[in-house]
C-alpha positions in Angstrom: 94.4 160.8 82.4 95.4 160.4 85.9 92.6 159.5 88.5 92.0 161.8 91.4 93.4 160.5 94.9 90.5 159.3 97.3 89.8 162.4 99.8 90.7 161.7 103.7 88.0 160.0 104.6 86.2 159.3 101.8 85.2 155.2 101.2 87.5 153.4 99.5 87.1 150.5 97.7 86.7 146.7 98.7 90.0 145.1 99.3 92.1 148.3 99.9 93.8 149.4 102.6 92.8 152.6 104.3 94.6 155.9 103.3 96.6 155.7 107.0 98.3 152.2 105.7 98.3 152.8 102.5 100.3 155.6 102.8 102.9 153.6 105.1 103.0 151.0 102.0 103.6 153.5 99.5 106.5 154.8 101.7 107.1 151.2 103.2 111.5 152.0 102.0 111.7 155.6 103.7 110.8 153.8 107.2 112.6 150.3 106.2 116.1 153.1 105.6 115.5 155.1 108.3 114.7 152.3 110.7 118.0 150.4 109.6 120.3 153.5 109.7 119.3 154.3 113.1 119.9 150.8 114.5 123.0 150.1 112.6 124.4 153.9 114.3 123.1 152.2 117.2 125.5 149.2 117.1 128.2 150.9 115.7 128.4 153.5 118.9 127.9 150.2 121.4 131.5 149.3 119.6 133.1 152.5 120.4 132.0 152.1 124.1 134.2 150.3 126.4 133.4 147.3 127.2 132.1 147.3 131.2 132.7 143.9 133.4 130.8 144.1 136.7 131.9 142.5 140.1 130.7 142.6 143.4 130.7 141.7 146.9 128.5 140.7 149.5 128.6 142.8 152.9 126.7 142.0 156.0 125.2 144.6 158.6 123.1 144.4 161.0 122.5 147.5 163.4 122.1 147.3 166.9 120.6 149.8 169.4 121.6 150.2 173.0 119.2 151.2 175.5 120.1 152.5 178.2 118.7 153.4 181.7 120.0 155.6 184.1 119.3 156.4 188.3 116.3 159.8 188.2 115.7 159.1 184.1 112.2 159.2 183.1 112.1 156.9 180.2 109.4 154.7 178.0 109.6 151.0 179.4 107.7 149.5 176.6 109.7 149.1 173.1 113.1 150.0 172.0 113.7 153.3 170.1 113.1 152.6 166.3 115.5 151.6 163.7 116.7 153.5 160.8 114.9 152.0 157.6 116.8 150.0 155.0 116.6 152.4 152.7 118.4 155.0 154.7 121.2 152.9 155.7 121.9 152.3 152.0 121.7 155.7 150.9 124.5 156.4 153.6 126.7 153.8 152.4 126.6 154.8 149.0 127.0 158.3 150.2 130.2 157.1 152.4 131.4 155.0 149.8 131.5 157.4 147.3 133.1 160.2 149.1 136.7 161.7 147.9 138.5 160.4 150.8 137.5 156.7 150.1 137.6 156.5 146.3 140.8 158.4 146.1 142.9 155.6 147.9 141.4 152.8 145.7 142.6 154.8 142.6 146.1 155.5 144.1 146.2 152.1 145.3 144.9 150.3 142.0 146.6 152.9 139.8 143.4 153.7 138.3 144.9 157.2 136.7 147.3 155.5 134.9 146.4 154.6 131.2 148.1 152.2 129.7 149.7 152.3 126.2 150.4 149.1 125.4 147.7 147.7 122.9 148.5 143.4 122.6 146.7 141.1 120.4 146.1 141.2 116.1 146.5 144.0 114.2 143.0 144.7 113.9 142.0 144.3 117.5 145.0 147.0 118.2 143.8 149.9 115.7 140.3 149.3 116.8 141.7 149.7 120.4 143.5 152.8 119.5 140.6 153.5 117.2 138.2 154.0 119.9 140.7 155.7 122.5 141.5 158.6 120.0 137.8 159.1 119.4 137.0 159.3 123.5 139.7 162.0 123.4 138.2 163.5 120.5 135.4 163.4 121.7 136.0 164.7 125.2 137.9 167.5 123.8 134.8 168.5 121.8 132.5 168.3 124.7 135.1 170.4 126.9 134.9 173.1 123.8 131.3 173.1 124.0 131.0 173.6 127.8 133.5 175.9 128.7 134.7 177.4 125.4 138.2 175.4 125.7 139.7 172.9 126.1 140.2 172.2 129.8 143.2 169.4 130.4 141.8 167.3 133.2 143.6 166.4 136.1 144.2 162.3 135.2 143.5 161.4 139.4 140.7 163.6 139.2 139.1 162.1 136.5 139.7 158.2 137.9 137.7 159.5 141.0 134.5 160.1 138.9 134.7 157.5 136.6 134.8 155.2 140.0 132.2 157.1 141.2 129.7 156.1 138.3 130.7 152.7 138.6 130.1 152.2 142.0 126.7 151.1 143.7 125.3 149.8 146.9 121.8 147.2 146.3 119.6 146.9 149.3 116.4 144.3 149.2 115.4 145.1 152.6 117.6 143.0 154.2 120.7 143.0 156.4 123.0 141.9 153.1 124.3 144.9 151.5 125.6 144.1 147.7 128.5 146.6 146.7 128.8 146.5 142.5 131.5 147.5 140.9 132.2 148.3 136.9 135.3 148.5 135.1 136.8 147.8 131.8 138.7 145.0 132.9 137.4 141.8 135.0 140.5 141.6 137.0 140.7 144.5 138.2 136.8 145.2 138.9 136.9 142.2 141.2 139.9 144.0 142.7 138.3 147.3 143.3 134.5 145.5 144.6 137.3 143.5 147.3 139.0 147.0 148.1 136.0 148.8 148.4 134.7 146.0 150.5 137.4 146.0 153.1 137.4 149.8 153.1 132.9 150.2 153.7 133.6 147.4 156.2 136.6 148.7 158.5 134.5 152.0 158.2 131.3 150.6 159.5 133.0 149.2 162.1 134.9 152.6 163.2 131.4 154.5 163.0 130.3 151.9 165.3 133.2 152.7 168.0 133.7 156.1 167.0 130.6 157.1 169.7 132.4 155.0 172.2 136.0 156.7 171.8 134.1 160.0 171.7 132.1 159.8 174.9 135.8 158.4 176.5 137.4 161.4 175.3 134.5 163.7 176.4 134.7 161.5 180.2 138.6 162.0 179.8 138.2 165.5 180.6 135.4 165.8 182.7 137.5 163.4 184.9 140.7 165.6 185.0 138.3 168.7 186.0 137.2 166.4 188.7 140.2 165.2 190.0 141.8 169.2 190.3 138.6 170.4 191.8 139.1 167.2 193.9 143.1 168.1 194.6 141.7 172.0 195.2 139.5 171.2 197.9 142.1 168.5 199.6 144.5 171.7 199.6 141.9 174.3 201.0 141.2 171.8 204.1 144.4 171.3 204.8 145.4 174.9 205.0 141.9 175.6 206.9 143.8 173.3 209.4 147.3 174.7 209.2 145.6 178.6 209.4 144.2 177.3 212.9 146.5 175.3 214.1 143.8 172.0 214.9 144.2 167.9 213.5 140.6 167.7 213.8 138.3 170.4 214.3 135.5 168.4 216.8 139.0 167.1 219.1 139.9 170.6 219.3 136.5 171.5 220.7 136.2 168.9 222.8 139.8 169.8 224.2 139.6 173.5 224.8 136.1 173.1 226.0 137.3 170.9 228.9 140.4 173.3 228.9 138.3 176.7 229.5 135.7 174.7 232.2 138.9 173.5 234.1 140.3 177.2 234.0 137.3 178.9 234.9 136.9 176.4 238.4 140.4 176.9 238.8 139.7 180.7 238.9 137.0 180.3 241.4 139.2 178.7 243.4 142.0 181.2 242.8 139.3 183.7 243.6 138.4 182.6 247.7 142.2 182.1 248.1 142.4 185.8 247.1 139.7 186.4 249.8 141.2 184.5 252.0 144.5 186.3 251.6 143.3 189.8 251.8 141.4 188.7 255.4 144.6 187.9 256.2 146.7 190.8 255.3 143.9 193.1 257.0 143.7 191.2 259.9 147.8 191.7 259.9 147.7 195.1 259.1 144.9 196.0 261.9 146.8 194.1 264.5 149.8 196.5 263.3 148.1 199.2 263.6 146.6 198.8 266.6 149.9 197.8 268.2 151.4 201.3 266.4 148.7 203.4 268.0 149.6 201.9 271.5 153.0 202.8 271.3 152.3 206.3 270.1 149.6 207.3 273.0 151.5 205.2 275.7 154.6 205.7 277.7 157.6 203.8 276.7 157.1 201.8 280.1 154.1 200.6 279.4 154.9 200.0 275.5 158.0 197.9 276.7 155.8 195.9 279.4 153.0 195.2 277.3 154.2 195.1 273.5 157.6 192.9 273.2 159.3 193.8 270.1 159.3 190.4 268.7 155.6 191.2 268.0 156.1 193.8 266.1 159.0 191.5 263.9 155.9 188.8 263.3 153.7 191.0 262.0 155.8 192.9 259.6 157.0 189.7 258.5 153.3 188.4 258.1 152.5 191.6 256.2 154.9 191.2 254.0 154.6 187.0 253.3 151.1 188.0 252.9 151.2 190.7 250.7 153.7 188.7 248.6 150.8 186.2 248.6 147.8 188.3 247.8 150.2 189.8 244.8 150.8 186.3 243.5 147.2 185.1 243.9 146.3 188.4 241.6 148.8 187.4 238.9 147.6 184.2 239.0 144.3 185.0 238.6 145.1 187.6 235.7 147.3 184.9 233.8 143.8 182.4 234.0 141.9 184.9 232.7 144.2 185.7 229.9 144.2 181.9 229.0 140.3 181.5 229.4 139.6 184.9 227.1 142.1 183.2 225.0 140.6 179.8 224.5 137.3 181.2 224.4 138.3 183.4 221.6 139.9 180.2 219.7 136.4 178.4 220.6 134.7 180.7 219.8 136.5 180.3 215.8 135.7 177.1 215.6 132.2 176.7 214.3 133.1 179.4 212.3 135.9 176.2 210.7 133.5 173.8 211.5 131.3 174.9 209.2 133.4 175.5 206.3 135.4 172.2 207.1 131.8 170.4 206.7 131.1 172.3 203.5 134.7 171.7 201.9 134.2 167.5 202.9 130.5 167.6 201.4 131.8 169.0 198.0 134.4 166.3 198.4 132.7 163.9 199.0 130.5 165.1 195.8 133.6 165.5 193.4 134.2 162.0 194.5 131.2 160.1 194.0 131.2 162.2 190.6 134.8 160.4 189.6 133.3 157.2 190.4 130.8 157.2 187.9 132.9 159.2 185.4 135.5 156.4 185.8 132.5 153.6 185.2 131.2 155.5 182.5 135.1 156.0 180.6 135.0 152.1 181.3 132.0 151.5 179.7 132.7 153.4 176.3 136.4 151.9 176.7 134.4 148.7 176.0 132.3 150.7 173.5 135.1 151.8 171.7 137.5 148.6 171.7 134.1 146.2 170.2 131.5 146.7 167.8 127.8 146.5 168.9 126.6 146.1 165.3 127.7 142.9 163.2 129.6 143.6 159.8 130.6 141.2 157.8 132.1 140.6 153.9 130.8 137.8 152.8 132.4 136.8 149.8 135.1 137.8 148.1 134.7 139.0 144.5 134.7 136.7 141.4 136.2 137.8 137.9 133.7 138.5 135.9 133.3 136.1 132.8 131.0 138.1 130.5 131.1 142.0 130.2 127.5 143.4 131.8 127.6 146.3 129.2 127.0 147.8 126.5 124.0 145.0 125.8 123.8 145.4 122.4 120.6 144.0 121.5 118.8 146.5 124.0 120.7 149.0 122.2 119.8 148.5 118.7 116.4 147.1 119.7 115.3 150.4 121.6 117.2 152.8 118.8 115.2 150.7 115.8 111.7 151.3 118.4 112.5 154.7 118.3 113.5 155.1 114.5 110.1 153.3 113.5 108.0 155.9 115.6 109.8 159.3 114.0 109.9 157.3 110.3 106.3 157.0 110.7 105.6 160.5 112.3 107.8 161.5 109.4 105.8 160.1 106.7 101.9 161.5 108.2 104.1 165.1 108.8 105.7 165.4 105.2 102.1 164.5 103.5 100.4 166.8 105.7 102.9 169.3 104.0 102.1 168.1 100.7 105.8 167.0 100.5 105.9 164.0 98.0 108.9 161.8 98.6 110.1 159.5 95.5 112.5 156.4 95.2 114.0 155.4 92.4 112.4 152.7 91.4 108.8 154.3 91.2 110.2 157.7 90.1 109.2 158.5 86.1 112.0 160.1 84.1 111.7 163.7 83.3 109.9 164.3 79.7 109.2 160.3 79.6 105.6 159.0 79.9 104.6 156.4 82.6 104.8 152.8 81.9 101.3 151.3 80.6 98.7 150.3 83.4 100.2 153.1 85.7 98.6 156.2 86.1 100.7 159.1 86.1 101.0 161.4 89.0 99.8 165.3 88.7 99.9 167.6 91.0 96.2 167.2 92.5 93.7 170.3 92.3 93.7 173.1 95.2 90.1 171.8 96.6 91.5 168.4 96.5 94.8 169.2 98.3 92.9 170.9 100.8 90.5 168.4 101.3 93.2 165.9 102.0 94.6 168.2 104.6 91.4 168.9 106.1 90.6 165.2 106.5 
């Protein structure tokens, strides 16, 4: 007769083990196999990984921010601006340092895309070699079916890039040193790459550090030539505002025809009681005539020759004439001075008009120029800027050949696959006698048609109600 199992939950007896370990015992070999196969799968895969040596170097940077304060600049005199955080400094390195442009010279440069064919050392070190390279084809092949439906051929340069690019990271511990790691299969060459990469993150900090510097110089480049052919434009439109009117210097020429019109305009008031003058005279003349004419005509000829002598009459037809050649002169010269004065008061007149835009065309030139002068300071300031670094960078060190590969750690491996093989084992085991699934080894299992040894009880197939009570508990 075979004894009914205890019930979940029920007592059991002095000395036993509960039904939660007692189970485990009974089924101690499914989780001792299942455990062991899953570590052992473990190991095995670490062998078909490469082998990863890591190298690094040591990179110091230390930022540096410029204040500046400029003339009419309403600015905080207390503290500097803020630094960016550690943190986001590293992030852009790594970012920088793992862009196309930088990785794809390290791997044309160590010939990263090449494989290499040639497999030295025993005979068993070389099939495991080529072992393990024909399943990481294999195996790529079968991922590349699974993703796109083919089999994509990858480009070899392409595929070097991202490989790097897992292998490469930046450390920051909140400090100005900057560790760059570096993992490859071989120590040689990972030392290689981290001294590379180092040279490469270096050179490019300092260029991001100048590159502000060269591009305020080029931006100062041009606003300079604008300033020196709005300077040229405005030399050119004062000299031909001179050349139009015909002056060296705009006050001199004031100055000059001022003095010339006052000296003309006495001149013509001079000019003016000479003309006076002369008429009196030329009516005097031609009175006397006249009166001499009208004695002659109402006289007799005896007393015309007795009393008026011809010679009178010669001197004052002469005197009429010398005066009217006088009087004409006097008038021509007193048109041609008034001519001249209207003249020069016309060209005076002009010249505030030039004045004016003479003073506005040497104000704007005078602006353009104090402009180029601090345009030319500020090109030689980011000349400067451009030529040194304001921030320190520094390698370090140089990077050793590793001596030890960092992965695959083995012992983490198998330790955390034989962790995770006892929790499903023993999820397993409480999941399959939930079901009422009864799992046998062979060395408890009883023959078919045999009975069970003596002192053993022989399993049956427990009632419904007691199946159900062990589920329910």
């Amino acid at each position: 007769m075979t004894s009914p199992e205890p019930m979940s939950g029920a007592r059991t007896a002095p000395g036993e083990p509960p039904d939660y370990l007692r189970l485990l015992i009974e089924q101690r070999w499914f989780v001792i196999v299942f455990v062991l196969s899953a570590s052992l799968t473990a190991l095995g895969l670490t062998y078909l990984f490469a082998e990863k040596y890591e190298s690094y170097t040591a990179i110091s940077y230390r930022v540096q921010e410029v204040t500046r304060f400029k003339p009419q600049q309403n600015e905080a005199m207390g503290s500097p601006a803020p630094q960016a955080p550690f943190k986001v400094i590293s992030q852009t390195l790594q970012e920088v340092l793992k862009s196309d442009v930088i990785l794809l010279d390290v791997v044309k440069e160590q010939r990263l895309d090449e494989k290499s064919t040639v497999y030295e050392g025993p005979w068993y070190v070389v099939w495991y070699r080529k072992t393990k390279d024909w399943l990481r084809e294999v195996a790529g092949e079968a991922w590349s079916l699974l993703k796109f439906g083919r089999i994509v051929e990858q480009d070899p340069t392409r595929s070097a890039v991202e490989e790097l690019r897992k292998n490469v990271k930046i450390v920051n511990r909140d400090s100005y040193i900057f560790h760059l790691y570096v993992r490859d299969r071989y120590p040689d060459r990972a030392a290689r790459i981290a001294d590379q990469l180092g040279r490469v993150l270096a050179k490019w900090l300092l260029e991001y550090d100048r590159d502000p510097g060269r591009a305020r110089a080029g931006q100062l480049d041009v606003l300079i030539e604008q300033r020196l052919r709005e300077m040229q434009q405005r030399r050119q439109e004062i000299e031909k505002l001179l050349n139009d009117n015909q002056v060296a210097s705009v006050p001199l020429e004031t100055e000059r025809l001022t003095e010339s019109v006052a000296a003309l305009r006495l001149e013509e008031s001079r000019l003016g009681g000479d003309i006076a003058r002369a008429q009196e005279r030329l009516a005097s003349v031609q009175a006397k005539l006249r009166v001499k004419q009208n004695i002659l005509a109402d006289g007799s000829s005896a007393v015309s020759a007795e009393h008026i002598p011809p010679e009178d009459f010669k001197k004052l037809a002469s005197q009429l004439v010398f005066d009217g050649v006088e009087l004409k002169s006097l008038l021509a010269k007193q048109a041609a001075l008034r001519e001249s004065i209207e003249k020069y008061s016309a060209r005076l007149a002009r010249l505030p008009g030039v004045q004016n835009r003479m003073d506005t065309l040497k104000l704007s030139l005078a602006a353009l120029e104090h402009e180029f002068r601090l345009l030319n300071d500020g090109v030689q300031e980011a000349a400067v800027r451009a030529t040194s670094s304001v921030s320190e960078v520094r390698v370090l060190n140089p990077a050793v050949v590793p001596a030890s590969p960092a992965a695959p750690i083995k012992v983490y491996h198998v330790a955390l696959a034989g962790g995770l093989g006892l929790l499903v084992a023993i999820g397993l085991v409480y999941l399959l006698d939930f079901l009422g699934i009864r799992m046998f080894f062979a060395s408890r299992r009883p023959s078919m048609g045999q009975p069970a040894p003596a002192g053993q009880a022989t399993e049956t197939t427990p009632p419904a109600d007691q199946g159900k009570d062990r589920r329910d508990g």
